[in-house]
Wavefront OBJ file of the C-alpha trace (Angstrom):
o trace
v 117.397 119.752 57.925
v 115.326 123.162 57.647
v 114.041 123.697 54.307
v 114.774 120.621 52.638
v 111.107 118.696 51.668
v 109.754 115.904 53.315
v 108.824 113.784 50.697
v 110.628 113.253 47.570
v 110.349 111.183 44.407
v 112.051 107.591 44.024
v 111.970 104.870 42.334
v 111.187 101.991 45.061
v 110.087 97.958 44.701
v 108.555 96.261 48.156
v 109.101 92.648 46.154
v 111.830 91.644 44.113
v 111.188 91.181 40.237
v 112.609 92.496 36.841
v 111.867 95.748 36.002
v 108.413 95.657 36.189
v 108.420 95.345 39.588
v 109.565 99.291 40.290
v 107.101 102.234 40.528
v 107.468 106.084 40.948
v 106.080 106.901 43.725
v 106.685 109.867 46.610
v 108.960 108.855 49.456
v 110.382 109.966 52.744
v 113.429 112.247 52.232
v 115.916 110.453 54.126
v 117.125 111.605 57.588
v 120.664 112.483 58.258
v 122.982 109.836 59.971
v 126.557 109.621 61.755
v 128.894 109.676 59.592
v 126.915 110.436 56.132
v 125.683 113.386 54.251
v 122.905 114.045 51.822
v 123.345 114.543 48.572
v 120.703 116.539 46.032
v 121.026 113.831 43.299
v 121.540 114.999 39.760
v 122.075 111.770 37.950
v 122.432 108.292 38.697
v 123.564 105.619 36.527
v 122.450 102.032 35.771
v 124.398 99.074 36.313
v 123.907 95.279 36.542
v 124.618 94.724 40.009
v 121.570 96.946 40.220
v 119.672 94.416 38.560
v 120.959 91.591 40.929
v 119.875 93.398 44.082
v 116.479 93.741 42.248
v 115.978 90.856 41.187
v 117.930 89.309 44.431
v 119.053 86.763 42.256
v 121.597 85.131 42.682
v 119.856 84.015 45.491
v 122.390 84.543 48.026
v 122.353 88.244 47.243
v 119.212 88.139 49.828
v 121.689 86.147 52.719
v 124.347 89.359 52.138
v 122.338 91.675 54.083
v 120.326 92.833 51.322
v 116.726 91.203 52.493
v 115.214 87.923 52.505
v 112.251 87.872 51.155
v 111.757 91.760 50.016
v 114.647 94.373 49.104
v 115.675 95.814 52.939
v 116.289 98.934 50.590
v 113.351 99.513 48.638
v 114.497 103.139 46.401
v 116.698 101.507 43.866
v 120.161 102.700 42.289
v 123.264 102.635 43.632
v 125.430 105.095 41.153
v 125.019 108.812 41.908
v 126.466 112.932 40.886
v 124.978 115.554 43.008
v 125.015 118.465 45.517
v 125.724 117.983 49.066
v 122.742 120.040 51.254
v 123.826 118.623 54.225
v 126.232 117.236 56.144
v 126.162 115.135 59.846
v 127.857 116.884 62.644
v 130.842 114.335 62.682
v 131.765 114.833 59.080
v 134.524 117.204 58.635
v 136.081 116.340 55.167
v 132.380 117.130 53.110
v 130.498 120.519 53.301
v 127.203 121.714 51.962
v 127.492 123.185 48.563
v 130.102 120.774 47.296
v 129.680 119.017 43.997
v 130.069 115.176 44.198
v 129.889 111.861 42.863
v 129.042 108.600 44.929
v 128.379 104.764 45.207
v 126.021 103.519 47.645
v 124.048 100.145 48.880
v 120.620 101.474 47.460
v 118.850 104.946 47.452
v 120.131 106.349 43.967
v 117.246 106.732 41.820
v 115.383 109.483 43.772
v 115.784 113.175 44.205
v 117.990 112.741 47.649
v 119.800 110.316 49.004
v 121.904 109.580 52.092
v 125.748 108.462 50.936
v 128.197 107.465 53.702
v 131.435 110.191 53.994
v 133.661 107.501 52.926
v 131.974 106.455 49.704
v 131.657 109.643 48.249
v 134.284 112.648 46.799
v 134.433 115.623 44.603
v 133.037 115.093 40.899
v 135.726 115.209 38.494
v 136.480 118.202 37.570
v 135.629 119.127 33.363
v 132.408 116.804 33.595
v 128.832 117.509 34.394
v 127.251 115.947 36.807
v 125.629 113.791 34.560
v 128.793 112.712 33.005
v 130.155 112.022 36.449
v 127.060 109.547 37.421
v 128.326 106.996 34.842
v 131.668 106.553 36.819
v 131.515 105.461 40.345
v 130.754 101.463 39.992
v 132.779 101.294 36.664
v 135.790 103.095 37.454
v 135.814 101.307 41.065
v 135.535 98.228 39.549
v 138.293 98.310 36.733
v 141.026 99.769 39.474
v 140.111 96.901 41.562
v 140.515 94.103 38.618
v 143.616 95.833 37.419
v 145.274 95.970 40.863
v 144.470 93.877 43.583
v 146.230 91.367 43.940
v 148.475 91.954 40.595
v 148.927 95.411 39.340
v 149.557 95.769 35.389
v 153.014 96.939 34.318
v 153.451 99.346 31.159
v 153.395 96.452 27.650
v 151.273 93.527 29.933
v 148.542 92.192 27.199
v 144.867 92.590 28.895
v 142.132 90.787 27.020
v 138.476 92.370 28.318
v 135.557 90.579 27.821
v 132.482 92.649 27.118
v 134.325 95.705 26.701
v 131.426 97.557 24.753
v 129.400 97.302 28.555
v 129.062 100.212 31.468
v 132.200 98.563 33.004
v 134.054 97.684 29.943
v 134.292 100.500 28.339
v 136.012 102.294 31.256
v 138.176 98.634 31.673
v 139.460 99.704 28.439
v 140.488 103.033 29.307
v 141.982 102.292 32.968
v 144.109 99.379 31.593
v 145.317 101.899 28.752
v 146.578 104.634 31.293
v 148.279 101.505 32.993
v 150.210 101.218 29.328
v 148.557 97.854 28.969
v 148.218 96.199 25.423
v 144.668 95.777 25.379
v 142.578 93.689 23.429
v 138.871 94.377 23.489
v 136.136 91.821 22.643
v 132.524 92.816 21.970
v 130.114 92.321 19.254
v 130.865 94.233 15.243
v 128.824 97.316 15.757
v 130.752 98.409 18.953
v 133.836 98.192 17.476
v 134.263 102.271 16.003
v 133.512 102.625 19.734
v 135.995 100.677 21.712
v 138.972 101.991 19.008
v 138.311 105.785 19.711
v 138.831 104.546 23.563
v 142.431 103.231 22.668
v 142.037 99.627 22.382
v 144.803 97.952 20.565
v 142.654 95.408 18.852
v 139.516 94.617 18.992
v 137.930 91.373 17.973
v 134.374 89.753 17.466
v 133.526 86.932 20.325
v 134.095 83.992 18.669
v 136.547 81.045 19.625
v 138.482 81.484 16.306
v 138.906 85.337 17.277
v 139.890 84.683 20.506
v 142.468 82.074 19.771
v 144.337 83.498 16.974
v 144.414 87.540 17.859
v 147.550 88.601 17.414
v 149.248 88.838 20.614
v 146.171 87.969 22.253
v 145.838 84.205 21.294
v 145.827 81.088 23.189
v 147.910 81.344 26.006
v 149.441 85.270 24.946
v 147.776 87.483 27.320
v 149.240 88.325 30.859
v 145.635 89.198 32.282
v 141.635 88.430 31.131
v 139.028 90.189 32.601
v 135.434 88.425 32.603
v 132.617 90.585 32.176
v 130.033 88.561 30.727
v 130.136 84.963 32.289
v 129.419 82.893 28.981
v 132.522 81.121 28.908
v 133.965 77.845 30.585
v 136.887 78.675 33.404
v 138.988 76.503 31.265
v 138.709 78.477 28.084
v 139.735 80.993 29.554
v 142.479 79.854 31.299
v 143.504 78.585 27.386
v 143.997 82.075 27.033
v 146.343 83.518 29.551
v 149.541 82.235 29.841
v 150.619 79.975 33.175
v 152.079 82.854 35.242
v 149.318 85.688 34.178
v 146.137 86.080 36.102
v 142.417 85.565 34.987
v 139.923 87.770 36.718
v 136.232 86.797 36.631
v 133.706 89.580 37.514
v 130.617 87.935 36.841
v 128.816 84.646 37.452
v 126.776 85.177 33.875
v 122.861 85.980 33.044
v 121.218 88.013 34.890
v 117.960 86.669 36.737
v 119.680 83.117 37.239
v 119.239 81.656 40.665
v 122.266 79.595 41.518
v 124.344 78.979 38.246
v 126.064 82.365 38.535
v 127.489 81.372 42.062
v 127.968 77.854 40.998
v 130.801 79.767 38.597
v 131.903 81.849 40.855
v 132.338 79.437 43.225
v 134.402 77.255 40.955
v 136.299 80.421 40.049
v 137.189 81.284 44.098
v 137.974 77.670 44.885
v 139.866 77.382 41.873
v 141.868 80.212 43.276
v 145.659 79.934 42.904
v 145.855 76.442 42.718
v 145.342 76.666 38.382
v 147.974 77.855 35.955
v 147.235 80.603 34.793
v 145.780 81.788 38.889
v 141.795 82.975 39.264
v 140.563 85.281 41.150
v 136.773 86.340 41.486
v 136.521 90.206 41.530
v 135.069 91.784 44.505
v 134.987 95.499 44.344
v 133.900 97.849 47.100
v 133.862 101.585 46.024
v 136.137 104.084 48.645
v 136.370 107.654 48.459
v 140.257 106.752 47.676
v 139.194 104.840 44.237
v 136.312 107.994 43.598
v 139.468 110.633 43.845
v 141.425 108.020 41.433
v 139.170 107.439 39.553
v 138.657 112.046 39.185
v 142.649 111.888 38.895
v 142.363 109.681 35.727
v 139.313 112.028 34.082
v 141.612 115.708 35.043
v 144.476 113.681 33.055
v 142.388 113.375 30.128
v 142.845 109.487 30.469
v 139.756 108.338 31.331
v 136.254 109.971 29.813
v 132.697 108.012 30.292
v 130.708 106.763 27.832
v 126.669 107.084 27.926
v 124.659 105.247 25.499
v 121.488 107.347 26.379
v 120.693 109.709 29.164
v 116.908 108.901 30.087
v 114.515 111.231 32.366
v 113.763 110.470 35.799
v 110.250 109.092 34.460
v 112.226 106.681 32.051
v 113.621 104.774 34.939
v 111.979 101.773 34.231
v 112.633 101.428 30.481
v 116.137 102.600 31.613
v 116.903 99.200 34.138
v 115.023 96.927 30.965
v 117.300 98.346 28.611
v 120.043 97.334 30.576
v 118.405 93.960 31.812
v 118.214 93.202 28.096
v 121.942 93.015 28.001
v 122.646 94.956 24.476
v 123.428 98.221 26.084
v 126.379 100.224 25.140
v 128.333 102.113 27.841
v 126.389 103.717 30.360
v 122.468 104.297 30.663
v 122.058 107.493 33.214
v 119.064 108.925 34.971
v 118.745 112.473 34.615
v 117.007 113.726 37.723
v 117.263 117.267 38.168
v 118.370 118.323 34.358
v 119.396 122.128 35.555
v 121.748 120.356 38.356
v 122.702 117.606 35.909
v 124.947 119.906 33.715
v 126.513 121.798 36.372
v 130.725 121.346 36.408
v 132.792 121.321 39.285
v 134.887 125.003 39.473
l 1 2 3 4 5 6 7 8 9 10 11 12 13 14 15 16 17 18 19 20 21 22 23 24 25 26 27 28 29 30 31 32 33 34 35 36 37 38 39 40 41 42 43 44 45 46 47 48 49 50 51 52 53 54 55 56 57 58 59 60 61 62 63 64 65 66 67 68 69 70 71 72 73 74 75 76 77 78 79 80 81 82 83 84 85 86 87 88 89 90 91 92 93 94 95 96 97 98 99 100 101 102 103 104 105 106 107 108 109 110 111 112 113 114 115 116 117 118 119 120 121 122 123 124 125 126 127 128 129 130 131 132 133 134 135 136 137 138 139 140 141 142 143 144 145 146 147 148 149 150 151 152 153 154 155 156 157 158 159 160 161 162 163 164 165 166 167 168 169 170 171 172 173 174 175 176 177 178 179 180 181 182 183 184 185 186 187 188 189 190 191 192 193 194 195 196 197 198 199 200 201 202 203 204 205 206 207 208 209 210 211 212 213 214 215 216 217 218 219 220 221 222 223 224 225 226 227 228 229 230 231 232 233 234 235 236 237 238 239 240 241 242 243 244 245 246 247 248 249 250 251 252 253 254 255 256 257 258 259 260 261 262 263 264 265 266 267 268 269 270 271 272 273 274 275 276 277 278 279 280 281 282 283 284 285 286 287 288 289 290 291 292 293 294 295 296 297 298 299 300 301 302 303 304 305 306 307 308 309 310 311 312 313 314 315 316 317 318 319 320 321 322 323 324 325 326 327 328 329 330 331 332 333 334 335 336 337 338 339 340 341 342 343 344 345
């Protein structure tokens, strides 16, 4: 890889640990494999399963491959918009000089990083690079609660939980182009927020909200999607009627050690044997849900929302801001600003 630089800076962590555990520091560029290309990273974009694998809690995040007693990956970020500089010998579908947006294991937060041919596809087109940072693990993740196994029909009523989040907020929009009746639930001051994104309703997090929205009330809605985890399976079963579908994308807190799989758990085993069925989301971003997920933003259906775009020397208070749990949309990492607001032709 002639005249790329050796080193590079990243934010990396040899322990795990909250935020405070990551440093800037320089770090090997990494070296080109089979089947992956390297990406000049623009921007990448915070979100909480970041924090898990940083935290490696819940503790069997460390038994899935992701290290034992340290982070096997030790640059952190997984959410990413940049240029391709170059490409490995058997990839024929990427080519240097092509605009991009990816989701990868680890390696996001640094000037380059390597990104599998499958998991990543052309930016959206009308959106910077920046922009297009805040969309891999969200969009990904609201195709896959929205269609696999069920897939919403135009009128279904969706109830999201934590819709103001990174996730939520493009939950919203997804089930919206899907001609679901949505109702969104997050806190009063997001609310002028989650209306401009088309919600039908939206309502404060409070049993009495829940259980009287119109349309939305005990036992209304067709489909629930969990993203916050502080809720009993049963309550929100109560809201879903028998044939409808609750997904549940979170185990809770972040920083617990078993309790969030303990839910999750109950969720999975709980399975299809309840009224209304569970199902415990499991989302793995493909290039075919990154050129979705562009189709949606060149429709003018789906736009992201960032709270606050931090510089690459922000990256810590950027991953505490979103530890802390009150963030609004996305939080991106602006790495290379000129490269950040470049648009796909």
């Amino acid at each position: 890889m002639s005249g790329l630089p050796t080193t590079m800076r990243a934010w990396t962590t040899d322990r795990y640990g909250g935020p405070e555990v990551v440093r800037l520091s320089s770090h090997p560029v990494p070296g080109l494999q089979p089947g992956s290309v390297l990406v000049r990273v623009a921007a990448a974009s915070v979100a909480r399963g970041d924090l898990h694998l940083l935290t490696g809690r819940p503790w069997p995040v460390r038994l899935a491959g992701y290290g034992l007693l340290r982070p096997r990956q030790p640059v952190v970020g997984r959410s990413l918009a940049g240029e391709v500089v170059a490409v490995a010998a058997d990839v024929t579908d990427v080519a240097s000089g092509d605009l991009v947006f990816a989701e990868i294991e680890g390696g996001a937060f640094a000037d380059y990083a390597l990104v599998p041919a499958n998991r990543v596809a052309p930016a959206p087109k009308g959106l910077s690079l920046a922009e297009a940072a805040a969309l891999p693990e969200a969009g990904s993740t609201s195709l896959h609660a929205f269609s696999e196994p069920i897939a919403l029909t135009p009128g279904e009523r969706v109830i999201i939980l934590g819709a103001s989040g990174g996730v939520g907020t493009v939950a919203v929009q997804i089930a919206k182009a899907m001609g679901a009746e949505v109702t969104a639930v997050a806190r009063v001051r997001h609310h002028p927020l989650l209306q401009r994104l088309g919600a039908d309703r939206v309502i404060e997090p409070t049993d009495a909200a829940l259980h009287t929205a119109p349309a939305a009330g005990e036992g209304n809605a067709d489909c629930l999607l969990d993203l916050v985890g502080d809720r009993s399976l049963a309550s929100l079963r109560a809201l879903v009627r028998p044939t409808g579908t609750v997904v549940v994308a979170t185990g809770g807190a972040l920083g617990a050690r078993l309790s969030p799989l303990v839910r999750l758990g109950a969720a999975a085993l709980s399975g299809r044997h309840t009224k209304p069925p569970m199902r415990v989301l499991v989302s793995n971003v493909t290039r075919a849900d990154l050129i979705q997920i562009a189709a949606l933003v060149a429709d003018g259906r789906l736009a992201p929302v960032i709270e606050r775009r931090w510089s690459l020397s922000e990256g810590q208070a950027a991953l505490a801001h979103v530890y802390s749990g009150h963030a609004q949309g996305k939080s991106v990492i602006v790495i290379d600003p000129d490269l950040a607001e470049r648009r796909p032709g």
